[in-house]
N, C-alpha and C positions, 0 to 999 in steps of 0.2 A: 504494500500500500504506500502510495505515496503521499509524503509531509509536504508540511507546509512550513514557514518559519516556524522560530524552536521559542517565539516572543512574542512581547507586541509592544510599540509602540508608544508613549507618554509624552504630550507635550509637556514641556518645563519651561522653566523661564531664569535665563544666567547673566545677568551684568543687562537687564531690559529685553535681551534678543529671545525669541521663543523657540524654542530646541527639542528637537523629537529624540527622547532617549527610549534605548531598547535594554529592556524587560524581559530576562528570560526565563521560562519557563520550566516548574522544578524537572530533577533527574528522577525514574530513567526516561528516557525518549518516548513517545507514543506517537504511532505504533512502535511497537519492540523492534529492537536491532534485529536485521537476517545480514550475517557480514557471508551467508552460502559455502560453497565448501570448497572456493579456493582462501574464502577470508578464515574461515576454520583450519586449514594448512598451514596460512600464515601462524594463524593465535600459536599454533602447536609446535611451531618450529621456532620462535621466539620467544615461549616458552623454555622450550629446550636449551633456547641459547641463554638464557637466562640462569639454569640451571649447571651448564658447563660453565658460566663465569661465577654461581657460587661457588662454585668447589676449587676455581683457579690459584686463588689464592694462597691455597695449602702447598701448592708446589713451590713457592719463595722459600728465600731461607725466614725471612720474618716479614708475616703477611700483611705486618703493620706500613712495612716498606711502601709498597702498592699503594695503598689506603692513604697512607699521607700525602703521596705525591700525587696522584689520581682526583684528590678533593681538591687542590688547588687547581690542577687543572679543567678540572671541571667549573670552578669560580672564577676561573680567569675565561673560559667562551663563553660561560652564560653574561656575563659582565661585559664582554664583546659586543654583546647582541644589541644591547642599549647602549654602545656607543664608547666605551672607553678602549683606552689606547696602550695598555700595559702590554706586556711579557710576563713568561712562566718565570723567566730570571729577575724584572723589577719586583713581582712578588714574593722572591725567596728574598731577595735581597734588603726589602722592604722588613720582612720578617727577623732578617738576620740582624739587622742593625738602624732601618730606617732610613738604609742607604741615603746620603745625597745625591740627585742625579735622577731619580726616579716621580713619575708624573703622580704626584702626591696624592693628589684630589682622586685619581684612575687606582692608584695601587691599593686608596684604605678602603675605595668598595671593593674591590677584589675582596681584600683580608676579613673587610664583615662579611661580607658572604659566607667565607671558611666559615666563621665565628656563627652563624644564624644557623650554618647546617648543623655544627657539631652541636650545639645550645637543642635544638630540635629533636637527635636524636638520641642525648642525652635525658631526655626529658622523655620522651617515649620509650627508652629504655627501665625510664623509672618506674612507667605506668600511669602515665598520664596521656589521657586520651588526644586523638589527630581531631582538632577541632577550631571554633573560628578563634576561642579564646590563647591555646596553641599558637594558634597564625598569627594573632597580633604579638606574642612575647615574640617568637622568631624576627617578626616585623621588625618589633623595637631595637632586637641587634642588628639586623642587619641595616636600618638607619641610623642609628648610633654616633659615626663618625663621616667624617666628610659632607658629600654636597648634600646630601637627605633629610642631613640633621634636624630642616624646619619647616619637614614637611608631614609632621605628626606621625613621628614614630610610633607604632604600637596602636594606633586607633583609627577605625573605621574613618574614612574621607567624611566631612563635613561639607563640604561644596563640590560644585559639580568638573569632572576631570574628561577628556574625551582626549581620541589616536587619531595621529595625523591633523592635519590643516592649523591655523592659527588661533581659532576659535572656535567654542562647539558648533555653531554655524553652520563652519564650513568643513565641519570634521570628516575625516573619513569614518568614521564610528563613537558614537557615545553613547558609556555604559548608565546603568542604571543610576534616576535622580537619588540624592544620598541618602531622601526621606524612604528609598527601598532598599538601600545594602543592606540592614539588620536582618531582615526578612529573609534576601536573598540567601545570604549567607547561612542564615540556619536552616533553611532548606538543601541548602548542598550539603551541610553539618549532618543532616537526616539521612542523606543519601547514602555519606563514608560513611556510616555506620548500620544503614540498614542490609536486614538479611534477602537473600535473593540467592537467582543463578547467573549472575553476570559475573565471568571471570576478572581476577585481579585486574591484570592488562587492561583488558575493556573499561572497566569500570575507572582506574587511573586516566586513559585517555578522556572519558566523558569530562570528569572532573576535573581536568585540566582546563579545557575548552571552558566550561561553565564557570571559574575561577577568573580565568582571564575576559570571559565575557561580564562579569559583575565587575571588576576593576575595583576587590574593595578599599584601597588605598590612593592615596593623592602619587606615592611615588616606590618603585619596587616591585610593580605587583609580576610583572615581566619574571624577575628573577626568584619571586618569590611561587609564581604558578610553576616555575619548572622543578622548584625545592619541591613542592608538593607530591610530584610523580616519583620522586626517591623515597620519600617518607611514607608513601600507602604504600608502597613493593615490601621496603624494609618492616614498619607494623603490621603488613598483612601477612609478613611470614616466606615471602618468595624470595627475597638476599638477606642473607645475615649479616652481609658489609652492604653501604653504599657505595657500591660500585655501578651500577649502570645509569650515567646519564645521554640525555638526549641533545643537548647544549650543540656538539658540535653538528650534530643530524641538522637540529632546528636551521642553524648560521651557515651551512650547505643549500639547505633546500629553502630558504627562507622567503622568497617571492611565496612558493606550493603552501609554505604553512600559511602564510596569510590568508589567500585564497579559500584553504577548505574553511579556516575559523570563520570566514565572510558565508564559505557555501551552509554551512551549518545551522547560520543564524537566518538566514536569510531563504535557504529551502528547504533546510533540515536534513543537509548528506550527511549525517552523521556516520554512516558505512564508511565513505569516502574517507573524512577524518583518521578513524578507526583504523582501514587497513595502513593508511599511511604512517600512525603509529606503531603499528605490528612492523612494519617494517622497520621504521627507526630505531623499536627495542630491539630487533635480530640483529640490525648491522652492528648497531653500537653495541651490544653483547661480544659479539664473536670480533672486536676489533678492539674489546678489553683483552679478551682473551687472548689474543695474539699477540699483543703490546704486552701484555704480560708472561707469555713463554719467550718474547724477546729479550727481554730482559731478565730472565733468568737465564738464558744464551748468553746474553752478555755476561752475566755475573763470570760463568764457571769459564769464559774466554779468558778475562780478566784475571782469575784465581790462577789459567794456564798459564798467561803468560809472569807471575812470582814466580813460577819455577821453572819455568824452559829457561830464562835469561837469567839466571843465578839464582842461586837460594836467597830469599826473601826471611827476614825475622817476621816475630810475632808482633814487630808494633808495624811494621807495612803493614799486615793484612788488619789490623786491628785497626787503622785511619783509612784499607779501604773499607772494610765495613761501617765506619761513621760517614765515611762518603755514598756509601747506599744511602744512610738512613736521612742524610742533609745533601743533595747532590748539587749545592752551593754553600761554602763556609767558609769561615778563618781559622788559622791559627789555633787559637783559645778555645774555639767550642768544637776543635777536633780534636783537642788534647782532653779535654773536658769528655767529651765521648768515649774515646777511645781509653783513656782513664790512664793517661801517658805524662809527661813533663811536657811543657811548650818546648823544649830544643827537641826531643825524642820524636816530638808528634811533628815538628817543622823538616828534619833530618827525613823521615817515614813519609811526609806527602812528596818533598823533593823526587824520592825514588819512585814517584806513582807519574810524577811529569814526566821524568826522564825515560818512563817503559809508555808513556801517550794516553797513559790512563785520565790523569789530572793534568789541567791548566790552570796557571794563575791568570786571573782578567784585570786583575790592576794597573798592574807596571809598575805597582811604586815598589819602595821597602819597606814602607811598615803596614800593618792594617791590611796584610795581602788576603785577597779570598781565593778560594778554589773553587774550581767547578769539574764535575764529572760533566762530560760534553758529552758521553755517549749516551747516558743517560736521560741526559733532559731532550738529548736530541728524539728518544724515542717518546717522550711525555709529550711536549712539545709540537708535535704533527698533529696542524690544521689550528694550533693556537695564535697562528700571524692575526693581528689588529685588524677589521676590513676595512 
């Protein structure tokens, strides 16, 4: 059967101009999804893929390795999408010391971002439920610092916000007047939590689209609907890490996704939407997964070459293993790691440059950092600024 829009309509009225805001309509769809059984092929092998990047993890030597550097890169394309202009190196480096040199205002939304996922699923790990009041604590970190700060962290939008154009006007879309976020939002609150038979997946994808169609925030909401789709996989039981985002899919195909969220709202493909989900969880699964057996490749190349090119002590392999776990540092916090003297731990990265493992990016002499290149190189793909 075929839908109609998934809303309707409301005139409002913003700074005197009279503005037709769209009103979506609660989850799930009506009529019910038929995504048929090339869209069931997909669900099922994206599923799958899903399920080989839970368990990837265990093949690291420490699965925390993955997990660290993987969140930031994931906070650094979603943070891409709306426009800022960092690197996976401005935000280690941001991290490591606040670096000078780095686009300040770009690198502290990166770093809330970190800070909103981990604050979220820390919080969910407590047992505390996926909810709107959830979504405003995350909110408030992830506005917290930089240019956000005054754009009511933590609380429902008060006045009215729309995408694209100069004015609601002349917008390419505006979401619901603010006198309907409460509403909206606890009807989607109804949705995450009600029982049914709409698989995880499915059910994530709706509630993305519906998230982003209520735009309940003046500012974030962008990066906070995509936090959403990690956090119902993770509380609903399908990864036990956050590992699979959609960030770089989204920043690839980014004309398509606009498109179907306009087709959605406007004729109700929610199919459309849906398979094109399924597919972005498959790819970006199985290209965790592979970035993750690269990098365990790399590790044990790197282990070879300590010992093809001379016996190597235990404080080389002891600063390169702090360079897994920071694959940008100084000095101090790889001696700190590695749990060496500053000359031991300086002496120990020297021989990691000289077999091409480590590079110093400074040039100076004091205050030097290192970077594992091979590393970030493989983190790093598809994280260029657009």
């Amino acid at each position: 059967m075929k839908r109609e829009a998934t809303g309707h309509l409301e005139i409002t009225s913003t700074a005197g101009e009279p503005v037709r805001a769209f009103v979506p309509d609660p989850l799930p769809p009506l009529p019910p999804l038929k995504l048929g059984r090339l869209g069931l092929a997909l669900h099922d092998r994206a599923l799958l893929a899903c399920g080989r990047l839970d368990g990837v993890a265990s093949l690291l030597p420490d699965p925390d390795l993955f997990l660290y550097a993987y969140v930031r890169r994931e906070a650094l394309l979603s943070s891409q999408i709306e426009g800022t202009q960092s690197s996976l190196s401005d935000l280690l480096l941001f991290e490591l010391a606040e670096a000078p040199g780095v686009p300040f205002d770009d690198v502290v939304e990166v770093s809330s971002y970190v800070a909103a996922l981990e604050y979220g699923l820390t919080r969910l790990a407590s047992g505390f439920p996926l909810s709107s009041r959830l979504l405003k604590e995350i909110h408030a970190v992830l506005l917290a610092r930089g240019r956000g700060v005054d754009r009511q962290p933590g609380e429902f939008r008060r006045s009215q916000n729309w995408i694209g154009g100069t004015r609601p006007g002349n917008a390419r879309f505006v979401p619901p007047p603010p006198g309907r976020v409460d509403s909206c939002m606890a009807e989607l609150e109804r949705f995450l939590h009600a029982e049914g038979d709409l698989p995880l997946l499915v059910k994530a994808a709706l509630a993305h689209v519906q998230f982003e169609t209520i735009h309940p925030f003046l500012d974030g909401n962008g990066r906070l609907g995509r936090l959403l789709i990690v956090l119902m996989l993770v509380d609903g039981g399908l990864l036990r890490q956050p590992l699979l985002y959609l960030s770089l899919f989204f920043k690839q195909h980014r004309s398509r996704y606009y498109e179907l969220l306009d087709a959605v709202r406007r004729d109700g493909d929610w199919e459309a939407w849906v398979l094109f989900f399924l597919e972005g969880v498959e790819r970006t699964a199985a290209a965790a997964v592979d970035a993750a057996h690269r990098l365990l490749a790399l590790f044990q190349a790197d282990e070879a070459k300590l010992t093809v090119r001379g016996r190597s002590g235990v404080s080389v392999r002891q600063v390169l293993a702090a360079l897994r776990q920071r694959p940008l540092i100084g000095i101090p916090q790889l001696a700190a790691r590695a749990q060496l003297s500053f000359p031991t731990a300086a002496k120990a990265v020297e021989r990691l440059v000289s077999l091409g493992i480590a590079r110093e990016i400074t040039g100076g002499r004091r205050n030097r950092v290192f970077a594992y290149d091979s590393y970030l190189a493989i983190l790093g793909e598809g994280a260029d600024p657009l």
